[in-house]
Phi, psi and omega in degrees: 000152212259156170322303179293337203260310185306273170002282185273011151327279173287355172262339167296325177280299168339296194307322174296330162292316173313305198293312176310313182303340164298314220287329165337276214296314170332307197308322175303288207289310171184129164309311186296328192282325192275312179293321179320278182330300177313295180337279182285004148264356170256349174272348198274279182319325180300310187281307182298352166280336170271333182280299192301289175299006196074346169101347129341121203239000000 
């Protein structure tokens, strides 16, 4: 991986840690919002592993 790819890895990655850790606090407020959220960030994550590989296993 190129310098710029590493970058952008990590701050794509960052941002999804940040988000889970909302999701703490989410959870006190509402449950159905906080499983939604998770949900659709490992479906965010799933697919960019196929976008990212090319589609190539």
């Amino acid at each position: 991986m190129s310098k710029a790819e590493i970058r952008k890895s990590l701050i794509r990655y960052s941002l999804g840690t940040v988000i889970y850790g909302a999701c703490i606090g989410i959870s006190f407020v509402s449950a159905p919002v906080t499983l939604l959220v998770v949900f659709l960030l490992a479906l965010y994550y799933g697919f960019e592993q196929v976008r990212t590989r090319g589609g190539t296993v």
